[in-house]
C-alpha positions in Angstrom: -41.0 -13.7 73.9 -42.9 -10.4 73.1 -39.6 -8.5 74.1 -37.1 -10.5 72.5 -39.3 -9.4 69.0 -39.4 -6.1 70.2 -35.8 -5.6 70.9 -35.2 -7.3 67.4 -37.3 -5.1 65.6 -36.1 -2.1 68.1 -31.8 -3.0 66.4 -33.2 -3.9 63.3 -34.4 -0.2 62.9 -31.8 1.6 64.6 -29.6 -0.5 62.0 -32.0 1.7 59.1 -31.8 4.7 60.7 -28.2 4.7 60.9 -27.6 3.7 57.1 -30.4 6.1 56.3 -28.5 9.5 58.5 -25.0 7.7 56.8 -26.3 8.4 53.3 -28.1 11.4 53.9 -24.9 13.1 55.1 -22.6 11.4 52.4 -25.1 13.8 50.2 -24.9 16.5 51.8 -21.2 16.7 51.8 -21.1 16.1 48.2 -23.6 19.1 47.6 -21.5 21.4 49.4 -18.1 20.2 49.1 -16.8 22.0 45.6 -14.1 20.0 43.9 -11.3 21.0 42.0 -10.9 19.4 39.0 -7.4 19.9 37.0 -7.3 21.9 33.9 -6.5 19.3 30.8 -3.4 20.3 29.6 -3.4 20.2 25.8 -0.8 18.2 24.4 1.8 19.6 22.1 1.7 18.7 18.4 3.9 16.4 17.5 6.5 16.4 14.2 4.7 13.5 13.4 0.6 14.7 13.5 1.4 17.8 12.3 -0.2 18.3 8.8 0.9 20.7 6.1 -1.6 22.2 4.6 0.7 23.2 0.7 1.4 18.6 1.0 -2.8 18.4 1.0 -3.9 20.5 -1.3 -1.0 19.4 -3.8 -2.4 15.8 -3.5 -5.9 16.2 -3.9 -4.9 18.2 -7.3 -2.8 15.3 -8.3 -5.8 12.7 -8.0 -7.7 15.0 -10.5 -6.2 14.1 -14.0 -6.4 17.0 -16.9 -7.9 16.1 -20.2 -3.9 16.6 -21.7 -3.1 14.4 -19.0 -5.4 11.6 -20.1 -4.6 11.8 -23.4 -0.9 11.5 -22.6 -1.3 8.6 -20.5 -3.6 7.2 -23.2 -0.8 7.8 -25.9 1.6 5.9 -23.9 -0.8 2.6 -23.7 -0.7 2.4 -27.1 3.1 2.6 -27.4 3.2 0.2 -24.9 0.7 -2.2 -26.1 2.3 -2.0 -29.8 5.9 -2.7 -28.2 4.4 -5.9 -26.7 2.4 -6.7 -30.0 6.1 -6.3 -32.3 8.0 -8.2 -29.3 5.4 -11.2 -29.5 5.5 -11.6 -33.4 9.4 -11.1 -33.9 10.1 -14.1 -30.6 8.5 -17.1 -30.1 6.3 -17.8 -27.4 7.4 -18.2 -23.9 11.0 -17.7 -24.8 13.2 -15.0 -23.3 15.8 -12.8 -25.0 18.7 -14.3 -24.0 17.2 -17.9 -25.0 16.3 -16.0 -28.4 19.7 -14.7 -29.4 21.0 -18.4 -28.7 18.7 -20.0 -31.1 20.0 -17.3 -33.5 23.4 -17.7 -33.3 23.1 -21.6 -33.4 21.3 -21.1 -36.8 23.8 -18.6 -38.0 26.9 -21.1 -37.2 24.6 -23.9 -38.3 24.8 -21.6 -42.1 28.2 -20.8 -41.8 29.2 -24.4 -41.2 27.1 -25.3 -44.4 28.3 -22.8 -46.3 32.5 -23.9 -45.5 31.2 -27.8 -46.3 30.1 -27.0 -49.6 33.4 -25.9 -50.8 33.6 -23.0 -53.5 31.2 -22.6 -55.7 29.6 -20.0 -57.2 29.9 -16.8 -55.1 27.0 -14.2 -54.3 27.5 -11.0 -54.0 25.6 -11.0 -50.6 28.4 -14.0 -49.3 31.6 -11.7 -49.9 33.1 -9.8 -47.2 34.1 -6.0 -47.4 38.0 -7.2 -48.3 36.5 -9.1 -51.3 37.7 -12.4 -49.7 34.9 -15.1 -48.9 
């Protein structure tokens, strides 16, 4: 039985020396051996990445407003808010143009039609026409 454990342990280091020799001349070789690697080759700039540098420098001077600038835009607010403010008082709310100029022109025949029912009368000067007819 002494040489059955014997021989085992006699393979089982052979086994270690073997892997042991294996890695140290897998090192070896990589010390010596001298790769070539491949240059990168730099890829071409496309249309697309390319950046101009006039298209820059033009937008970051038109995120900086002037002072006339300001007051320009600041100007134009107010126009704009005082358009808005006239609009609201001279229509009703929530109506639209269109539904505007129909209630006027139903109010306008609604006066014409009262003016033809009450017959002739006396005249205004304001209700004769340029041909001095009624």
């Amino acid at each position: 039985m002494r040489s059955e454990q014997f021989e085992a342990e006699l393979v089982g280091l052979k086994a270690e020396l073997f892997r042991k020799q294996e890695a140290l001349g897998k090192k070896q070789l990589q010390e010596n051996s001298t790769t070539v690697k491949a240059k990168p080759v730099p890829k071409k700039a496309s249309i697309w990445t390319k950046k101009n540098d006039g298209v820059q420098s033009r937008a970051e001077k038109d995120k900086v407003l002037t002072a006339e600038e300001e007051n320009a835009l600041d100007k134009s607010r107010e126009k704009d808010d005082k358009e808005k403010a006239m609009k609201q008082e001279t229509l009703p709310d929530f109506l639209s143009s269109d539904m505007h100029r129909k209630m006027m022109r139903k109010k306008w025949e609604a006066e014409e039609e009262e003016m033809r029912s009450r017959g002739p009368g006396p005249l205004h000067y304001q209700n004769l026409k340029f041909d001095g007819k009624v």
